[in-house]
C-alpha positions, 0 to 999 in steps of 0.5 A: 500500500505504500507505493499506492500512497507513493504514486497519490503524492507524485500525482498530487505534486503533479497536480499542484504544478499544473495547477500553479503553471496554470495560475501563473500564466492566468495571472500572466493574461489577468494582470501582467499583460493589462498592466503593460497596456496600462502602462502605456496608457500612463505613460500616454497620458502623462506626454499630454500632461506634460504638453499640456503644461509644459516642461522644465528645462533639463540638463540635454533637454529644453524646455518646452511652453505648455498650451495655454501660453503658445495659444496667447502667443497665437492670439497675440500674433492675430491683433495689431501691436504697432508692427510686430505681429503677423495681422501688422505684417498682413495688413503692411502687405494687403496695403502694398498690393492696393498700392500696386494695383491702384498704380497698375490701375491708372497706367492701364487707362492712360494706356488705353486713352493713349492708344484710343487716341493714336487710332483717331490720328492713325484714322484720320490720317487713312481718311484724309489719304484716300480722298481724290486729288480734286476734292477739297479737303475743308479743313485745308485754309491755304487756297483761301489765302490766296 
């Protein structure tokens, strides 16, 4: 009857390894592998903290603003300071181009009035050639001089 005892405590012991193998990879899938993705949840969550916020310089690492002091930056850029914001640097340029344009404006009709003006020479010129030798021409006063 011994050996009988000997093999129940050998299948026992065999029975408390599975047993414990399998506790130990149930705890493995139950909190290990939950615990690494929280820890990347963390790790995650502490980035948008810290972005938040901002960090301190460090020796090798600079410091970073957090988010509520880049947006005032943001809206400072957005209104008129006198000439250092990018709304000044805008409103500096949309004036240059009115400039321009109202420039390029007028050239354009001093342009046209002066080539509308040539055609009337030029037209005047091709009537004033095409009309007979023996016709009078009545603007011509030198036969009434004579």
């Amino acid at each position: 009857m011994i050996a009988g005892a000997e093999s129940n405590v050998i299948l026992t012991a065999a029975a408390v390894v599975v047993l414990l193998a399998a506790a130990a990879s149930g705890l493995y899938v139950l909190v290990v592998k939950p615990g690494r993705k929280l820890s990347q949840i963390a790790d995650m969550l502490g980035d948008v903290r810290d972005d938040w916020f901002g960090v301190e310089e460090r020796p090798g690492v600079p410091g970073r603003q957090g988010v509520m002091v880049r947006l005032a930056w943001i809206e400072e850029q957005l209104r008129e300071n006198h000439g250092t914001s990018l709304r000044d640097a805008v409103n500096r340029t949309e004036s240059g181009m009115r400039r321009v344009e109202d420039a390029l404006g007028v050239h354009l009709t001093e342009h046209r009035l002066a080539a509308s003006h040539q055609r009337v020479v030029i037209n005047t010129t091709a009537v004033q050639a095409d009309l007979p030798r023996d016709h009078e021409d009545p603007a011509d006063t030198s036969k009434e001089d004579s």
